[in-house]
Each structure stands twice: as structure tokens, then as C-alpha cells.
GUPAKOL-516210 format. One line per 5 residues: number of its first residue (from 1); for each residue x, y, z negated of N, C-alpha, C. Coordinates in pm, 1 decimal, always signed. Example, Ala and Ser with C-alpha at 12.3 -4.5 7.8 and 13.67 -1.06 7.14 Angstrom:
1> +1319.0/-569.0/-780.0/+1230.0/-450.0/-780.0/+1320.0/-330.0/-780.0 | +1285.0/-225.0/-708.0/+1367.0/-106.0/-714.0/+1290.0/+3.0/-787.0
END
This chain:
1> -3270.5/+6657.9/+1459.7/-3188.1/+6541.9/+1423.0/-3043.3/+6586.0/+1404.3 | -2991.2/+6537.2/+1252.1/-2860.1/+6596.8/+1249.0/-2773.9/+6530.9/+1282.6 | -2657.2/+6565.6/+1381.2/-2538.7/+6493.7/+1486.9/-2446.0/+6489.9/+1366.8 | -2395.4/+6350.5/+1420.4/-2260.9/+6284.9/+1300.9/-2119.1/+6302.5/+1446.2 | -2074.8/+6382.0/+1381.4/-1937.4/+6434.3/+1378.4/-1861.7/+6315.6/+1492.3
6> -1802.4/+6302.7/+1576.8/-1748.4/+6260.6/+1678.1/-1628.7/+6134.6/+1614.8 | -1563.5/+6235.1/+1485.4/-1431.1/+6200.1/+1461.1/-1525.7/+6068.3/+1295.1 | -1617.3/+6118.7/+1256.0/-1678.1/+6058.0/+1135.2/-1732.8/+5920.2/+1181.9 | -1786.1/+5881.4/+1331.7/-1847.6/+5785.0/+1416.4/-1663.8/+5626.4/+1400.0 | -1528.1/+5777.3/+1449.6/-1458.4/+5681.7/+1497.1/-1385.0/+5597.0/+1354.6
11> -1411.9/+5740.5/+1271.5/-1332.5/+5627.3/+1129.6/-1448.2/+5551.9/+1093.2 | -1600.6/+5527.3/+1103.4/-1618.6/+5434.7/+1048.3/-1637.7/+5341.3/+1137.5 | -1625.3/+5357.0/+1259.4/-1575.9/+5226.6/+1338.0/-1439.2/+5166.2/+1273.5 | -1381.2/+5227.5/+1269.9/-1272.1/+5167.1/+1242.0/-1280.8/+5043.8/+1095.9 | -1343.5/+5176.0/+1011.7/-1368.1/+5087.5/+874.8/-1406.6/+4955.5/+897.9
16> -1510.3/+4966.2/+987.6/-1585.8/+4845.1/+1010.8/-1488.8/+4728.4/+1064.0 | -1389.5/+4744.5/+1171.0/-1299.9/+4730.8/+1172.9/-1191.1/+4612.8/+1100.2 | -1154.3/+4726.5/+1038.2/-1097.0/+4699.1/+972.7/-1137.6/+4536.6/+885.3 | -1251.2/+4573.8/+819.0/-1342.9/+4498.3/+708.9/-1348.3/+4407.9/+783.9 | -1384.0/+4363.6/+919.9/-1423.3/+4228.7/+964.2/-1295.6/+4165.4/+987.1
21> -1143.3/+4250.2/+1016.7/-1035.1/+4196.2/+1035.2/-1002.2/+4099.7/+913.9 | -1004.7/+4190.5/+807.1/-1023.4/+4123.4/+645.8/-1084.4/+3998.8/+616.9 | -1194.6/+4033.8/+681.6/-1321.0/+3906.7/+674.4/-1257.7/+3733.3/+719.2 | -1254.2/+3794.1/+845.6/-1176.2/+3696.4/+931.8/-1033.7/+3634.9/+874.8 | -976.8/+3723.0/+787.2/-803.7/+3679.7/+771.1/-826.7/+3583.9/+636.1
26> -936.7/+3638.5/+565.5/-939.4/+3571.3/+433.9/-1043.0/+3420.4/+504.6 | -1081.0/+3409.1/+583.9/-1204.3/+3309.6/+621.5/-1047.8/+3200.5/+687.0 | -978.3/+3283.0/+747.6/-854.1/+3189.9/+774.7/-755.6/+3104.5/+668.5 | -759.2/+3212.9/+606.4/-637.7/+3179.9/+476.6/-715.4/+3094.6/+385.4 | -873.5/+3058.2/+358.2/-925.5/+2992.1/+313.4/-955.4/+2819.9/+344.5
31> -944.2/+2864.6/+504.4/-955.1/+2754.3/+627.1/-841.6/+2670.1/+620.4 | -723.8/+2747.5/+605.1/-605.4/+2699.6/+598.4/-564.9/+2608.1/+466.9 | -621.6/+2690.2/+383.5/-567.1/+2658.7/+218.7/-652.1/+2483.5/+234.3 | -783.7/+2529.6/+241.1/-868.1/+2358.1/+258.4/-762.6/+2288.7/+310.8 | -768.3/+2274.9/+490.6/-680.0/+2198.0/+479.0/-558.4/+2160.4/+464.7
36> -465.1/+2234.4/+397.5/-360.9/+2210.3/+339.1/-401.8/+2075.9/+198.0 | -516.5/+2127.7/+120.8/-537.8/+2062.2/+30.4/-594.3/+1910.5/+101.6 | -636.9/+1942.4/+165.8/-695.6/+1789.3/+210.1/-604.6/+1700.7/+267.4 | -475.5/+1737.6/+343.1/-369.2/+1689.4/+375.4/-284.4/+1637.6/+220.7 | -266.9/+1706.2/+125.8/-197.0/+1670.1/+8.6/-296.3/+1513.0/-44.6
41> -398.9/+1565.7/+6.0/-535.9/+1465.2/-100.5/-501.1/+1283.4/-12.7 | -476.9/+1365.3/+148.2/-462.9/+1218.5/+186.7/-352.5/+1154.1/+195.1 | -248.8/+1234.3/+148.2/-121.3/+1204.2/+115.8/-95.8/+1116.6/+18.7 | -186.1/+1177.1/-101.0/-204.4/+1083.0/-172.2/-221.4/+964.6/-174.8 | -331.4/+963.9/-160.4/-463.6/+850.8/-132.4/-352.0/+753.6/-2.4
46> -283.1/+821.5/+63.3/-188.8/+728.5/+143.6/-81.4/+662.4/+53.9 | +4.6/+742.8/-23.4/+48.6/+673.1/-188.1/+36.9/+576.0/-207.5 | -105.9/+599.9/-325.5/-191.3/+529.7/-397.4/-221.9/+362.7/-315.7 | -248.0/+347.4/-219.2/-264.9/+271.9/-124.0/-217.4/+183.0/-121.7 | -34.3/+217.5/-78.5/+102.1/+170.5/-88.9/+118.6/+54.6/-195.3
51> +141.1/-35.1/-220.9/+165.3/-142.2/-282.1/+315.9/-142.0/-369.1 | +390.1/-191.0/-474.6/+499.6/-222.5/-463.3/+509.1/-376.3/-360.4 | +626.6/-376.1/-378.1/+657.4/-558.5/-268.9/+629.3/-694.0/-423.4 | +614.1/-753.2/-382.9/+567.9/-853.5/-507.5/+716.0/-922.5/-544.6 | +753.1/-947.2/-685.7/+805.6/-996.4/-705.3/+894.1/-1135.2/-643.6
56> +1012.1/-1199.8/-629.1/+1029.9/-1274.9/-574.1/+970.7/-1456.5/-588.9 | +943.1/-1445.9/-727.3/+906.4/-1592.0/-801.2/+778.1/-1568.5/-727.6 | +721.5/-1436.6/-751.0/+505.5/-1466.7/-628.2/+536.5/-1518.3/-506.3 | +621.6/-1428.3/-458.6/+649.2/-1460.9/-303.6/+673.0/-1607.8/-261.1 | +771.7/-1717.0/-340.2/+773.3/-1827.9/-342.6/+692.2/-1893.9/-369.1
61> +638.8/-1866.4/-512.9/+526.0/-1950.3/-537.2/+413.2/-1995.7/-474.2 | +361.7/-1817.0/-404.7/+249.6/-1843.6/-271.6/+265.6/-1904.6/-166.2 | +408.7/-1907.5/-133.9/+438.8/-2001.9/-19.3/+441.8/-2123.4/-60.7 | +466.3/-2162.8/-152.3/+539.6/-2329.6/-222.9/+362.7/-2399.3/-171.3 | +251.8/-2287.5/-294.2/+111.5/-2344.7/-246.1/+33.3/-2312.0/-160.2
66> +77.7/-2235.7/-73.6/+21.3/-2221.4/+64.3/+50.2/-2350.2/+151.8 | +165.9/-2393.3/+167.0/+213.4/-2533.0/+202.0/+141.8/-2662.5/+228.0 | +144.5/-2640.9/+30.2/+71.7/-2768.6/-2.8/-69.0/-2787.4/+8.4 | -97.9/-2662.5/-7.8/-281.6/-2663.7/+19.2/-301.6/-2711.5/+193.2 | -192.3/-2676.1/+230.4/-256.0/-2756.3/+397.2/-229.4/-2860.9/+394.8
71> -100.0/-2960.0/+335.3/-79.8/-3071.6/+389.8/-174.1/-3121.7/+290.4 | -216.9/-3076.8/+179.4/-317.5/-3130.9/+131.2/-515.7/-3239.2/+162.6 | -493.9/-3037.1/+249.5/-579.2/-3063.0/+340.1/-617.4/-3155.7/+497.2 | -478.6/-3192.3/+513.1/-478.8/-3281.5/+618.3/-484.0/-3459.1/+573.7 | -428.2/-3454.5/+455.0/-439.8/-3598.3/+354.5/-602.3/-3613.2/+299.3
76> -637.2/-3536.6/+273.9/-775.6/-3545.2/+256.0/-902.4/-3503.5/+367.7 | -876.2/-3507.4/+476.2/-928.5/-3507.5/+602.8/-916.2/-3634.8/+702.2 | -804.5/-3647.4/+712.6/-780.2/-3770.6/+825.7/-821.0/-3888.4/+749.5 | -924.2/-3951.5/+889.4/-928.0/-4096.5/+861.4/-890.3/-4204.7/+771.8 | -931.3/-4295.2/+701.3/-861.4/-4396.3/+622.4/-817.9/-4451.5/+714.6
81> -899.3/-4479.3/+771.5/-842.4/-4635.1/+870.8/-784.0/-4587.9/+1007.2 | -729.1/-4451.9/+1008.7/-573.8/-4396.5/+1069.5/-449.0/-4385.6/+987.3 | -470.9/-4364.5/+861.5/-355.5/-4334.7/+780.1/-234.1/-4416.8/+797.4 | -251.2/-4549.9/+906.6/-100.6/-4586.2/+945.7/-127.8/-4580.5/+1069.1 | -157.5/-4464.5/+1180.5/-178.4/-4477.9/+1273.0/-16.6/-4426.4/+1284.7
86> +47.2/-4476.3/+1404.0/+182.2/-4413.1/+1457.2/+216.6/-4380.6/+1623.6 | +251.2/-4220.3/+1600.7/+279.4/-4207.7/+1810.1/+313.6/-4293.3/+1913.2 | +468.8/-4332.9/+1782.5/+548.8/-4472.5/+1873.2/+605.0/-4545.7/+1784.8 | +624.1/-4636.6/+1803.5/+656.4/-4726.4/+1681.0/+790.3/-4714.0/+1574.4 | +845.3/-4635.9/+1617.8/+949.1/-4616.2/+1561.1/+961.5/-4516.0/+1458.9
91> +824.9/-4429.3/+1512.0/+826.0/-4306.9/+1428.4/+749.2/-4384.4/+1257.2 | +737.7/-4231.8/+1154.4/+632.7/-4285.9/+1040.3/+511.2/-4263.5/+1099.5 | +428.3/-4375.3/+961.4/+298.4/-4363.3/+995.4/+243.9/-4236.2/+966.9 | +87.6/-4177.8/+981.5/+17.2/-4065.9/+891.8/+59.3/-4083.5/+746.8 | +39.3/-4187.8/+670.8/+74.3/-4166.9/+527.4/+193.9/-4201.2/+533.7
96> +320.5/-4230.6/+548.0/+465.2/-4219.8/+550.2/+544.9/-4074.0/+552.8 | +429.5/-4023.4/+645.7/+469.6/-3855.9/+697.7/+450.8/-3788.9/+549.5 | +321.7/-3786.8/+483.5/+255.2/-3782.8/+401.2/+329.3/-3756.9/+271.8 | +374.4/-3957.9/+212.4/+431.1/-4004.7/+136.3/+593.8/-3898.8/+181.6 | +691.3/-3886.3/+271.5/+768.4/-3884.3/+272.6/+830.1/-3740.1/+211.6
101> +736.1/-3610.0/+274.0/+712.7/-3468.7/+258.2/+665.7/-3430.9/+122.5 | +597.7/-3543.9/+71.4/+583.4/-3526.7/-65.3/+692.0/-3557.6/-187.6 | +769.8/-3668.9/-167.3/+873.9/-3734.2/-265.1/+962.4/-3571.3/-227.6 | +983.8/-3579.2/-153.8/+1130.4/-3452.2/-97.7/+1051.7/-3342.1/-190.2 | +955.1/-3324.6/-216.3/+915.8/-3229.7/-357.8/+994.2/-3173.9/-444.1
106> +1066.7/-3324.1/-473.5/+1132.8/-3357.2/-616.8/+1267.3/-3295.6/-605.4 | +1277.4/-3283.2/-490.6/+1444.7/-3267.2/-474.2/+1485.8/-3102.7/-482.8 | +1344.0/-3009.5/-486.6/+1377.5/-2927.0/-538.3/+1301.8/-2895.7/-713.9 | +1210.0/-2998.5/-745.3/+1150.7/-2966.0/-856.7/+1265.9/-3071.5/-999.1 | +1301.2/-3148.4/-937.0/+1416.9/-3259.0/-1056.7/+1535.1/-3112.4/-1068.1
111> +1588.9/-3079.6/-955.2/+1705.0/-2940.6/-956.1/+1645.6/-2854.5/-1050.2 | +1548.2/-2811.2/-974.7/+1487.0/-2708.9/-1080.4/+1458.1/-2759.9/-1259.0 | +1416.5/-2865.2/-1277.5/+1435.0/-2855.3/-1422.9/+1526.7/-2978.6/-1467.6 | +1662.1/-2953.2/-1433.6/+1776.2/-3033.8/-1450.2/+1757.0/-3190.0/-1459.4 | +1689.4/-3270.7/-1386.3/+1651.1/-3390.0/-1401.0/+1728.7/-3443.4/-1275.2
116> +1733.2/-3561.8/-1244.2/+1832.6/-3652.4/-1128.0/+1734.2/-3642.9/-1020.3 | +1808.3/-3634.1/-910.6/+1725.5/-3629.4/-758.6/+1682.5/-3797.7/-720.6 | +1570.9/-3789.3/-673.2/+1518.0/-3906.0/-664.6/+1610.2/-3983.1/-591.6 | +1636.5/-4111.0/-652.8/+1677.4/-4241.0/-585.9/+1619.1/-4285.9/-457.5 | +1503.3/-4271.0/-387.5/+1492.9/-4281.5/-266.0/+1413.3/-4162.0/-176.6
121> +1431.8/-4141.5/-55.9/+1375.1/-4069.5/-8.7/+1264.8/-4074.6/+31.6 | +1178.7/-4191.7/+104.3/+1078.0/-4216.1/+98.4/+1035.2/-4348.2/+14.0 | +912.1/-4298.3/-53.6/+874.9/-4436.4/-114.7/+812.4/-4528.9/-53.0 | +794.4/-4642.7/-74.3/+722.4/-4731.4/-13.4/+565.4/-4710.9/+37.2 | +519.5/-4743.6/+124.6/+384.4/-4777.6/+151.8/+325.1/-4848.9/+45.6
126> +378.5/-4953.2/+6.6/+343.9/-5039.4/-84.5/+296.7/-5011.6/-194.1 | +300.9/-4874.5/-236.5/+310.7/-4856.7/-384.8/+212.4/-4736.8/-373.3 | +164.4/-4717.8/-246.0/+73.2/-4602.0/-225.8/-62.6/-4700.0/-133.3 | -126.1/-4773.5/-159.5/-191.8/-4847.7/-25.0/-288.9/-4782.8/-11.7 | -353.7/-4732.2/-98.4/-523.0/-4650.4/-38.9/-493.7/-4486.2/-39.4
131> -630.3/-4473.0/+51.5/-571.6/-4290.1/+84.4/-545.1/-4190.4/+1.7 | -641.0/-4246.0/-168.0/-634.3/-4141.4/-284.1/-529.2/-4195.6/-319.5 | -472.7/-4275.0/-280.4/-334.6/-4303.6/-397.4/-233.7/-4193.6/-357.8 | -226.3/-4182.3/-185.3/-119.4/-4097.1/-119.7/-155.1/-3935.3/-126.5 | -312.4/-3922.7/-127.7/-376.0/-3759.7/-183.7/-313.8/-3717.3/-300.4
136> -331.6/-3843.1/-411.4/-281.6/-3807.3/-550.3/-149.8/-3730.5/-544.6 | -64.6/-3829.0/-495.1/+43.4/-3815.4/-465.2/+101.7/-3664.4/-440.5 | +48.2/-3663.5/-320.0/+69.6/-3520.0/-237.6/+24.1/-3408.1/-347.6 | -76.6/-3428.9/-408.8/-83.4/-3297.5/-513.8/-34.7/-3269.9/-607.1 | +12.1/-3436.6/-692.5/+100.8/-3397.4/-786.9/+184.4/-3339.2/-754.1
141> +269.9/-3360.8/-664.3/+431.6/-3316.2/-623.7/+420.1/-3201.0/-606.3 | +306.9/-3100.1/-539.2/+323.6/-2941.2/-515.8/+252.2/-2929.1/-679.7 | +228.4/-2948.7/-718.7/+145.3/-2923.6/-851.6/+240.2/-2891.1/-941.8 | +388.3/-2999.4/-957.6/+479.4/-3011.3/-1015.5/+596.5/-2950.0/-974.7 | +596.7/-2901.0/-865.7/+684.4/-2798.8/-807.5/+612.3/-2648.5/-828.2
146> +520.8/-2621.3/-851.1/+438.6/-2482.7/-857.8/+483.5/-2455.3/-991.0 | +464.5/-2584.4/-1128.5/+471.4/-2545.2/-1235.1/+649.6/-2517.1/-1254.9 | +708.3/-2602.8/-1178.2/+858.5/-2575.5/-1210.9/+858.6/-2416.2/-1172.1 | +855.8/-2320.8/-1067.8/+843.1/-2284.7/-1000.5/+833.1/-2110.2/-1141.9 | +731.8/-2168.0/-1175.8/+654.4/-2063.8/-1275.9/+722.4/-2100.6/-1409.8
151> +790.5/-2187.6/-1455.5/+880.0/-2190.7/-1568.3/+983.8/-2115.6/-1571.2 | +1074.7/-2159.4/-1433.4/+1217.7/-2060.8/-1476.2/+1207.6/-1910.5/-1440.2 | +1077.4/-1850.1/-1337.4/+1028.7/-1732.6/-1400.7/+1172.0/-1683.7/-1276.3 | +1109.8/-1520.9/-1286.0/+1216.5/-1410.8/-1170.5/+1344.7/-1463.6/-1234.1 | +1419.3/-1401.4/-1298.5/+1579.3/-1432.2/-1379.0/+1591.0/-1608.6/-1362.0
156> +1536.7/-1697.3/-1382.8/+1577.7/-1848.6/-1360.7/+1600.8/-1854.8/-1242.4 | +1503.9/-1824.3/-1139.7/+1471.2/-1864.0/-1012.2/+1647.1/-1837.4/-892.4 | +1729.2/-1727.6/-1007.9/+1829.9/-1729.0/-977.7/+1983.2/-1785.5/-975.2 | +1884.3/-1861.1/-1079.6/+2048.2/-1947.1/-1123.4/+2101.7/-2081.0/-1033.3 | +2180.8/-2084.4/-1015.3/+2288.2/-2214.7/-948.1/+2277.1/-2321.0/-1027.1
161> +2263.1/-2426.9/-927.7/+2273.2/-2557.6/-1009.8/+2339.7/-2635.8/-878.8 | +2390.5/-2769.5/-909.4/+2443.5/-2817.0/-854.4/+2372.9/-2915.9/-747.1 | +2371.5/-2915.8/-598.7/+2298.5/-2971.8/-533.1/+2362.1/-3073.6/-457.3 | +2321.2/-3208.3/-462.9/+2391.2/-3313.2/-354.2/+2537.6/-3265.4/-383.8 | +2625.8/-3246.8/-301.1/+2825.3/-3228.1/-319.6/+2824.7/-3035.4/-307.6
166> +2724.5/-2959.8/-315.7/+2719.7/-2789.4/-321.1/+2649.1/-2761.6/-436.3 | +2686.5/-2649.5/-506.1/+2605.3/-2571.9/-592.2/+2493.8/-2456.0/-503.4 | +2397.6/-2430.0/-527.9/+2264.9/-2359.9/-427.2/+2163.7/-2303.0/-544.4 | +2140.7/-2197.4/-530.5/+2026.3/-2101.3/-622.3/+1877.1/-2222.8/-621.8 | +1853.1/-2185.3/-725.5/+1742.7/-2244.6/-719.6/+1627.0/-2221.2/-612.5
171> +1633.9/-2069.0/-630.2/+1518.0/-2011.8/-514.7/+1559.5/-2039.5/-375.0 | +1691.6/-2079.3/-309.5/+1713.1/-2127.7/-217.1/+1668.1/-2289.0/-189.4 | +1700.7/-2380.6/-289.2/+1638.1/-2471.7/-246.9/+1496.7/-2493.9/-229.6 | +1431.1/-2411.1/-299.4/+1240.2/-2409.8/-281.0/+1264.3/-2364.0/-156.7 | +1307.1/-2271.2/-126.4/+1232.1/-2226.8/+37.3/+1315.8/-2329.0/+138.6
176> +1444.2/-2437.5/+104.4/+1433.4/-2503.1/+167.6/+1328.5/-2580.4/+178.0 | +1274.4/-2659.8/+50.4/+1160.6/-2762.5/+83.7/+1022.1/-2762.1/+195.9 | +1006.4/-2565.1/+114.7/+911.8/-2503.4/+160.6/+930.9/-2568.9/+313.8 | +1047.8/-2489.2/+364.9/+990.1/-2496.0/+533.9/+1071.2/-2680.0/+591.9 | +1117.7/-2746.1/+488.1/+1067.2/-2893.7/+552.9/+938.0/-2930.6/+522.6
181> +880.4/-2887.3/+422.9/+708.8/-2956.5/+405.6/+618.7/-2886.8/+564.8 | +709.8/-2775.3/+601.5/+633.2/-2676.2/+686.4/+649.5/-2782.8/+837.8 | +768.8/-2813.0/+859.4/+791.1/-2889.2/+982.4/+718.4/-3014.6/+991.5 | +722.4/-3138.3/+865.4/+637.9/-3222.8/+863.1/+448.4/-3229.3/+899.8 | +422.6/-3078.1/+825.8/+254.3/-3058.7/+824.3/+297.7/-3004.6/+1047.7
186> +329.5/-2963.8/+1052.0/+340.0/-2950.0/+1190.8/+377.7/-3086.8/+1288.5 | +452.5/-3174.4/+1237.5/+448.7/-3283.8/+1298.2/+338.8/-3357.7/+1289.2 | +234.7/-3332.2/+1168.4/+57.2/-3414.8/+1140.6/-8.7/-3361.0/+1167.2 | +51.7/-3267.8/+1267.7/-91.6/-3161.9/+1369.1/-93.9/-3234.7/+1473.4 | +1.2/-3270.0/+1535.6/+62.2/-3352.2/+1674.2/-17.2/-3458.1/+1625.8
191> +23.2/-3517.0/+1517.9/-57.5/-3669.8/+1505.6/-184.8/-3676.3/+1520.5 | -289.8/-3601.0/+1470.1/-426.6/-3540.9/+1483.3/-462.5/-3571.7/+1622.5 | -355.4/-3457.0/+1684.7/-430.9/-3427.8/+1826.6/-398.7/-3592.2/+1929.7 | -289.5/-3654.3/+1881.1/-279.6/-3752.2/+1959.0/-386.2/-3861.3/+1882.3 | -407.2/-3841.0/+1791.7/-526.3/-3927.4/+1767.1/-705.3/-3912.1/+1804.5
196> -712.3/-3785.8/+1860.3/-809.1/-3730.4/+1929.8/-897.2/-3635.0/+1809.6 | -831.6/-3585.0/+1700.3/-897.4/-3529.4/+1612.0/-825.3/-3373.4/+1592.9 | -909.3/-3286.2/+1556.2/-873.9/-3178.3/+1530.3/-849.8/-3119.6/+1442.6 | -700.0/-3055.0/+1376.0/-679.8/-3030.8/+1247.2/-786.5/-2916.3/+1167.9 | -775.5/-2940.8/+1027.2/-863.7/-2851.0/+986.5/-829.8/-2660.6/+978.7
201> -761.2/-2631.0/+1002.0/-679.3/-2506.2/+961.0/-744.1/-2480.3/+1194.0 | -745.9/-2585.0/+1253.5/-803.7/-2513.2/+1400.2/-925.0/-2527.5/+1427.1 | -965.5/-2538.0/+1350.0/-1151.6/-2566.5/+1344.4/-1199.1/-2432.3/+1288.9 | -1328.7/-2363.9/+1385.8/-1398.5/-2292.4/+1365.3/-1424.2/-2259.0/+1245.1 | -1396.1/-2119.2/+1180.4/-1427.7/-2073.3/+1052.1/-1586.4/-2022.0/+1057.5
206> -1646.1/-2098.2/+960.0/-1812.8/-2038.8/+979.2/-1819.8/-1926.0/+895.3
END
């Protein structure tokens, strides 16, 4: 049997060596490179994701009918024969609350398309007596504030007009209305519960 050389054993240890060091550095630098790439990929994909912010006329608008779709929903839920139910006598009835949150509509939709602010603030009972008369009601007015709303468009939504004894952006007075329609539908949650009924927006979603 012919003997391999002492010094021929240690270089090809070494080779060997060597080669698996290689092995290993490129199995790293490959390891590495992946996830480098997969970090860029979810970087992306984190990007992509990202939204711009929505315009300001959406932002209003969704609120104007987010609003109205509840107090909507509470006019077309409650009782007929509560609709003049009242806490204390002094306060409005259910449809007064109703009637009242709805006319105040106008006071930013007449501004908005240069027309006179309504002559009274609340209208009569009288002129609303059954419950679809005061439903109607309630939808025209966000209906007619949505469309104002979507006429004068981003650039309108900025312009000044003259309000009561102040001049006020248009888009300022919508989000005033906005959050008085918001305080009223919160005062006909109270009414609900003191009437022993439960609003629809706290009722079990099936």
C-alpha cells in the first residue's frame, strides 16, 4: 500500500478547508442577499399599502352623511305614537328634536349655495304631523346638504361667505352643522333610553 506523503494529507486538508469555508461564506452572502431582498419587498408592500389622506370635500361629505344616516335612522325607528313623547315638559318633543336638527341643515346648505338663511329655526309641528312627513323631512335636508356639499367641490368648499353678522369658509360652517346634528342625535339616544327603547346603532349587529 502506497503512503501519501505527511505534508500532501495536510494541504489537502486544508483545501478541503478551505472549500467548505467558501461554501459556507457564499451560503451566507446568499442568506443575507434573500433577506435583504425580502425586507425591500416588504417595504414595499408596506408603501403600496399606505393610502394618500382623502381629500377634504370626502372627508366632509362622509361625515355630513354619516350624520344623517343615523338621525335618519332613529326617525325611522322610533315609535309613531312616541314621536311627541317629551323628558320634561319644557324640553322638544322626539319629532321637534327631529324637525329642529333638520331645518338647521339649511343654514349651512342656503350659505353654501348663496340663498337666505331660513326665517325660522324650528318649524312647526303643524306642518309636519305624521312620522313620514318628519322622515321626509330629515332626508331631504342631508340629501340637500350632501348635494350642496359636492357642487362647490375641494376649491369652493373654501370660499367665505357671509354668515349671520361674520364672514366663515364654507367648509367651516358644514362641520359646524355636522357636530350640532351630532349633539341633537345624542340628545335622541337619551330620549330612547328614557322611553325604555334601545337605539339602533346599540343593538346587536347580527
Amino acid at each position: 500500500m502506497k503512503k501519501i506523503p505527511f505534508l500532501a494529507i495536510v494541504l489537502l486538508a486544508c483545501a478541503f478547508s478551505a472549500h467548505a469555508r467558501d461554501v459556507m461564506k457564499n451560503a451566507a452572502m446568499k442568506q443575507d442577499t434573500t433577506k435583504q431582498d425580502g425586507m425591500k419587498e416588504d417595504a414595499m408592500k408596506k408603501d403600496a399599502a399606505v393610502k394618500p389622506a382623502d381629500p377634504e370635500s370626502k372627508v366632509v361629505l362622509d361625515s355630513w352623511n354619516d350624520i344623517g344616516r343615523k338621525l335618519t335612522a332613529l326617525a325611522e325607528d322610533f315609535p309613531e305614537d312616541k314621536y311627541d313623547f317629551k323628558p320634561t315638559p319644557a324640553q322638544r318633543s322626539f319629532a321637534e328634536q327631529l324637525l329642529h336638527a333638520a331645518a338647521s341643515n339649511y343654514y349651512f346648505t342656503n350659505s353654501a349655495m348663496g340663498k337666505k338663511l331660513p326665517a325660522a329655526e324650528d318649524p312647526k309641528r303643524d306642518q309636519y304631523k305624521s312620522k313620514a312627513d318628519v322622515v321626509a323631512f330629515v332626508k331631504k335636508s342631508f340629501a340637500d346638504g350632501a348635494a350642496a356639499i359636492q357642487s362647490k367641490g375641494e376649491k369652493g368648499l373654501t370660499e367665505t361667505v357671509v354668515y349671520g353678522d361674520q364672514k366663515a369658509r364654507i367648509l367651516d360652517i358644514a362641520y359646524g352643522i355636522i357636530e350640532h346634528s351630532g349633539e341633537h342625535y345624542g340628545q335622541l339616544v337619551v330620549y330612547y333610553r328614557l322611553a325604555g327603547l334601545v337605539p339602533p346603532e346599540s343593538r346587536p349587529k347580527n
